[in-house]
C-alpha positions as CSV (number, residue, x, y, z in Angstrom):
1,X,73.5,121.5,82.3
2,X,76.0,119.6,83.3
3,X,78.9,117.2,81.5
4,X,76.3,114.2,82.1
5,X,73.8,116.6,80.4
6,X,72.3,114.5,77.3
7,X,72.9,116.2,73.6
8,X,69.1,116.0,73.4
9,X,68.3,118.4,76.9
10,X,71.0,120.7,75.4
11,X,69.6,120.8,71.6
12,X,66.7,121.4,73.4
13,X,67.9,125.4,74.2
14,X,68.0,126.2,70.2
15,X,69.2,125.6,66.7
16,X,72.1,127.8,67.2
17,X,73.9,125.1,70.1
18,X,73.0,122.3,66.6
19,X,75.7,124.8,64.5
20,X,77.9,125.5,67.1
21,X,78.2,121.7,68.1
22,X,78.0,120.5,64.5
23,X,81.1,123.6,63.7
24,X,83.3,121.6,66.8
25,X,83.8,118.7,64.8
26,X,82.0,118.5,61.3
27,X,82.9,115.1,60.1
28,X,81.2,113.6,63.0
29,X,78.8,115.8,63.9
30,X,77.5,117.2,60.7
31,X,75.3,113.8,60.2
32,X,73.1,115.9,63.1
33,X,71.5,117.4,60.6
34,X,69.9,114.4,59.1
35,X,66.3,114.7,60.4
36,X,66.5,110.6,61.8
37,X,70.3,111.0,63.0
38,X,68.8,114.0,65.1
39,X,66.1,111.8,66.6
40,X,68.4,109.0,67.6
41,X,71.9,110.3,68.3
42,X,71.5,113.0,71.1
43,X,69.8,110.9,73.8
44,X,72.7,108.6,73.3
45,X,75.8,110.4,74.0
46,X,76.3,113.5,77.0
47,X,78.1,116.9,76.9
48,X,81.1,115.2,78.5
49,X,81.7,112.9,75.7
50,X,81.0,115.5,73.0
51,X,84.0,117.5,75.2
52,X,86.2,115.1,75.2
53,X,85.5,114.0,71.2
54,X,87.0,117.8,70.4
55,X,89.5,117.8,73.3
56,X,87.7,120.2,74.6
57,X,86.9,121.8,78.1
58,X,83.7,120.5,79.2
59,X,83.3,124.2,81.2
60,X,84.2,126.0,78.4
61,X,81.6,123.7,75.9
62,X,78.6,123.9,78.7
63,X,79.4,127.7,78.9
64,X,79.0,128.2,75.5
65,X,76.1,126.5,75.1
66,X,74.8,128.4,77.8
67,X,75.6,131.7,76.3
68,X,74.1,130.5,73.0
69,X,70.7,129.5,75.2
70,X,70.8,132.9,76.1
71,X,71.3,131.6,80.0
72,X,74.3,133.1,81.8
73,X,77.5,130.8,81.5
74,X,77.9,131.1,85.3
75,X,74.6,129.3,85.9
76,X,76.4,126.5,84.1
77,X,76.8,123.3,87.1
78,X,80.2,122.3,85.9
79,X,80.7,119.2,88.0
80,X,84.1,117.3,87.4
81,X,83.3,114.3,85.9
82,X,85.0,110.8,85.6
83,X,87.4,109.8,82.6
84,X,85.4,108.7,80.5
85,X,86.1,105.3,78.5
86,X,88.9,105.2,75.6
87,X,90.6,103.0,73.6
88,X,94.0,102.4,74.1
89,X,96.9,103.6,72.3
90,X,98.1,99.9,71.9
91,X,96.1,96.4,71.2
92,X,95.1,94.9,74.0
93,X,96.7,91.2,74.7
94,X,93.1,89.4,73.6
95,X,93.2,90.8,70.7
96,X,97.0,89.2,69.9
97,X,97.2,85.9,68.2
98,X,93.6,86.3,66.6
99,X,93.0,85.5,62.9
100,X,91.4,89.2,61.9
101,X,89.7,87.3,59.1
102,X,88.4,85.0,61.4
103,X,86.1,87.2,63.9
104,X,82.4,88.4,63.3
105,X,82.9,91.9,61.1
106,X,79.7,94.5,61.0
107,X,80.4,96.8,58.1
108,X,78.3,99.9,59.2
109,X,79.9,102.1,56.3
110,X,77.4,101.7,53.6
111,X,75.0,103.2,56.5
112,X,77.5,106.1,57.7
113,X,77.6,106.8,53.9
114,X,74.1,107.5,53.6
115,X,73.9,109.2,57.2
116,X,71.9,106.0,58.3
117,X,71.9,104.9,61.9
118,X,74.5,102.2,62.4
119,X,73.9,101.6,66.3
120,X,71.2,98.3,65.3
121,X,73.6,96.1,63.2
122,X,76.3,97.1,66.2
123,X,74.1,96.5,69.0
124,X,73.0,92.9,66.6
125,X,76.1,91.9,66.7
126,X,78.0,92.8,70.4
127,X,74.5,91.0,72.3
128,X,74.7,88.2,69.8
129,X,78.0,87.5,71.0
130,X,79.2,85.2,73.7
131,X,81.9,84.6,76.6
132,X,85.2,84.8,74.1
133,X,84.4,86.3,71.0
134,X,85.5,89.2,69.2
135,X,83.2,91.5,67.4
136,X,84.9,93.8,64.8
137,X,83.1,96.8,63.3
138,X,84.0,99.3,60.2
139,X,82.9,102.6,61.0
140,X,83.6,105.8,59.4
141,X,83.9,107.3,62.2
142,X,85.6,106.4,65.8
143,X,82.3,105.8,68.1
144,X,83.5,106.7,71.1
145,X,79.5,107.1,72.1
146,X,79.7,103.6,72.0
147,X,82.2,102.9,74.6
148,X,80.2,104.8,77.8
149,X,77.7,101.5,77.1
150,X,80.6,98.8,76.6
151,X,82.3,100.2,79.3
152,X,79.0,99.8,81.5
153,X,78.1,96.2,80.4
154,X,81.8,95.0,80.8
155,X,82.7,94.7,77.1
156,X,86.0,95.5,76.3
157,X,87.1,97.7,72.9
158,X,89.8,98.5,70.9
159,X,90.0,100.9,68.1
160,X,92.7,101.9,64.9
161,X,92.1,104.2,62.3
162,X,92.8,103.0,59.5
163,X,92.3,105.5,57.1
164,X,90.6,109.1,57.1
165,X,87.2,107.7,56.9
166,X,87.7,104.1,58.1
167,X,88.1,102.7,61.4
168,X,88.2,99.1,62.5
169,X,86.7,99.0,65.9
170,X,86.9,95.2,68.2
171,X,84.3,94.3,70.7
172,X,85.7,91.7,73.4
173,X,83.2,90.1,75.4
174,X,85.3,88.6,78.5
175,X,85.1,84.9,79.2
């Protein structure tokens, strides 16, 4: 394992890496447990990011799982990986001057409620959009999963909490 390692290879070890990861950050990850959420979420996001969503160590999470796999932690590959994409502390200047209620919004928090799968209204939405626009998303939850792909197709992001289970999340597809 390594911090590219999907969630789904690692899950793969036991139910005891499930608790542990699910235990790192329960209001994110406790939706694991929902049989479909399990089935779609881990091929989708790596070790790294789940490090990095805790603030954690990615040697000290890959060890772990290791020793919960019952492999020794040593035989861990810990290879240093990139930064991985995150959203600015700031907004970003393509974001000024727009009219908020004036952008596309996907409002995934009926489906985060019900520990549905919100990644096909998103994924609607972001390819639906052309050279210019402006996606914005309500999440429960910040989906930093989300930005490895953005980042990869060239989409740019921004992301505020706005309250403890709300976060308004803007998809910029570059002209």
């Amino acid at each position: 394992m390594n911090a590219d390692t999907r969630l789904s290879e690692a899950l793969k070890a036991g139910p005891a890496v499930l608790d542990y990861i699910i235990s790192l950050n329960p209001h994110d990850f406790e939706r694991l447990r929902n049989p479909l959420l399990n089935k779609v979420m881990p091929p989708r996001i790596t070790l790294g990011r789940i490090a990095a969503m805790v603030n954690m160590p990615v040697a000290e999470l890959i060890a772990k799982i290791h020793e919960l796999s019952g492999l020794p932690a040593e035989s861990a590959q810990i290879i240093e990986t990139r930064e991985l994409p995150h959203s600015a502390k700031e907004p970003p200047l393509w974001l000024s001057n727009v009219d908020l209620d004036k952008i596309k919004w996907v409002d995934v928090t009926p489906i985060d409620a019900e520990l549905g799968d919100p990644m096909p209204p998103i994924n609607i939405a972001v390819n639906t959009s052309k050279p210019g626009d402006i996606v914005g998303i309500k999440h429960m939850w910040e989906p930093q999963p989300l930005y490895d792909i953005w980042h990869g197709r060239g989409l740019q992001f921004w992301s505020k909490q706005v309250s403890p289970d709300l976060w308004h999340v803007f998809v910029y597809r570059p002209e």
